[in-house]
C-alpha positions as CSV (number, residue, x, y, z in Angstrom):
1,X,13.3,12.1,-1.7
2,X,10.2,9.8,-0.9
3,X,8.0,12.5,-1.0
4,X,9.4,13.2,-4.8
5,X,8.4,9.9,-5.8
6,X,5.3,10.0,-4.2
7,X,4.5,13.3,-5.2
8,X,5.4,12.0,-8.8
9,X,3.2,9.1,-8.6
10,X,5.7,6.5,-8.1
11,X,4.7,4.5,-5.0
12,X,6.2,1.6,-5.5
13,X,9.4,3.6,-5.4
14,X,8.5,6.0,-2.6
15,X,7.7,2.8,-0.9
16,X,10.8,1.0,-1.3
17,X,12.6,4.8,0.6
18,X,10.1,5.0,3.3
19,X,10.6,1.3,4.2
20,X,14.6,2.2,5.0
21,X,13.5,5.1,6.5
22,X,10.5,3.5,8.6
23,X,13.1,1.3,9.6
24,X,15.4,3.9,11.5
25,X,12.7,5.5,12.8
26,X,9.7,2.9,13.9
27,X,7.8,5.4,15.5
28,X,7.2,7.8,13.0
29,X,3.9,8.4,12.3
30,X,3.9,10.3,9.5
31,X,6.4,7.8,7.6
32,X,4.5,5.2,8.4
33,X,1.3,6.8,7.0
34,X,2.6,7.8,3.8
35,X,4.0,4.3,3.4
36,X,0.4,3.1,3.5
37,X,-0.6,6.1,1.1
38,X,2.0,4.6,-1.5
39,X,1.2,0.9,-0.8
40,X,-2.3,1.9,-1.4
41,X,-1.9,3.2,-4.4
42,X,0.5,0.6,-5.5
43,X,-2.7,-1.7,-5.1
44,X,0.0,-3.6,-2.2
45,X,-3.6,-3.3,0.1
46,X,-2.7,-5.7,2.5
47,X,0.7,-3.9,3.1
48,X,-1.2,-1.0,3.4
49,X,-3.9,-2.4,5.8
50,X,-1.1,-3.4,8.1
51,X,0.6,-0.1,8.1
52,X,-2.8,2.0,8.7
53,X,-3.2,-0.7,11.5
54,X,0.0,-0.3,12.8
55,X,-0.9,4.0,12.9
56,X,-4.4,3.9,14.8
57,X,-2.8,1.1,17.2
58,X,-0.1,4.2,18.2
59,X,-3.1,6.8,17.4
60,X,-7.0,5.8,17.7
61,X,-8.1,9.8,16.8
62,X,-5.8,9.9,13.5
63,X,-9.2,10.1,11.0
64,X,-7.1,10.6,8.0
65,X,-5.2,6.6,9.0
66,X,-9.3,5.6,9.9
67,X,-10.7,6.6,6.3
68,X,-7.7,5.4,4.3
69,X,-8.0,1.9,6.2
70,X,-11.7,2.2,5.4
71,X,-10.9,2.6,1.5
72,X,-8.4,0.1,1.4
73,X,-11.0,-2.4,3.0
74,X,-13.2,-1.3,0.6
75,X,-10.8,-1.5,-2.5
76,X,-10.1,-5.6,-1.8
77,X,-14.4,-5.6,-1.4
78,X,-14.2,-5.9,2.5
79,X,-17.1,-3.5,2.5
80,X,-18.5,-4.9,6.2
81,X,-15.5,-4.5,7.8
82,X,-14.8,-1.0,6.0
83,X,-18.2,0.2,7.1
84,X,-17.0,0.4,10.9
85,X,-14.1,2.5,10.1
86,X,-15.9,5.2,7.7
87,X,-19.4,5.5,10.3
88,X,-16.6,7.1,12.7
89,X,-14.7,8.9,10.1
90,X,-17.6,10.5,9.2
91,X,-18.5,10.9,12.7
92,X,-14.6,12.3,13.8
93,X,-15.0,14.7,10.8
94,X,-18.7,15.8,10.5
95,X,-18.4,15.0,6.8
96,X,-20.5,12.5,4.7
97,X,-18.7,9.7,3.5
């Protein structure tokens, strides 16, 4: 059902369901990823800092987690902090950023 509101564009609601789900299952990744996808783009960017933080803590490779924490540091105009975060993206990935 999260994925529905997500996948319909509304995070705030998708968040609200991954939360209950996120908390019956703390260690899912994947959850917890998503949840920063929708607090991201809920413009909840702190949220969503601390979720992506919460991901690489449990998973240092997981680029996708790495690039969206470098957009979201971006997005509240934390561009030196971002900068770290996207150099190894793009170094993970091979691509440009």
């Amino acid at each position: 059902m999260a994925n529905f509101y997500f996948d319909s564009k509304a995070y705030t609601d998708a968040a609200r369901m991954l939360e209950g789900v996120l908390a019956e299952e703390p260690a899912n990744l994947s959850v917890r990823l998503l949840l920063a996808r929708s607090y991201f783009h809920s413009a909840q960017l702190r949220r969503a800092e601390a979720e992506l933080r919460r991901v690489l803590d449990a998973d240092p490779a997981e680029d996708y987690a790495r690039l969206m924490l470098g957009r979201t540091l971006e997005r509240q105009g934390r561009h030196e902090e971002a900068r770290p975060h996207l150099r190894l993206v793009a170094a993970m990935t091979g691509e440009q950023l």
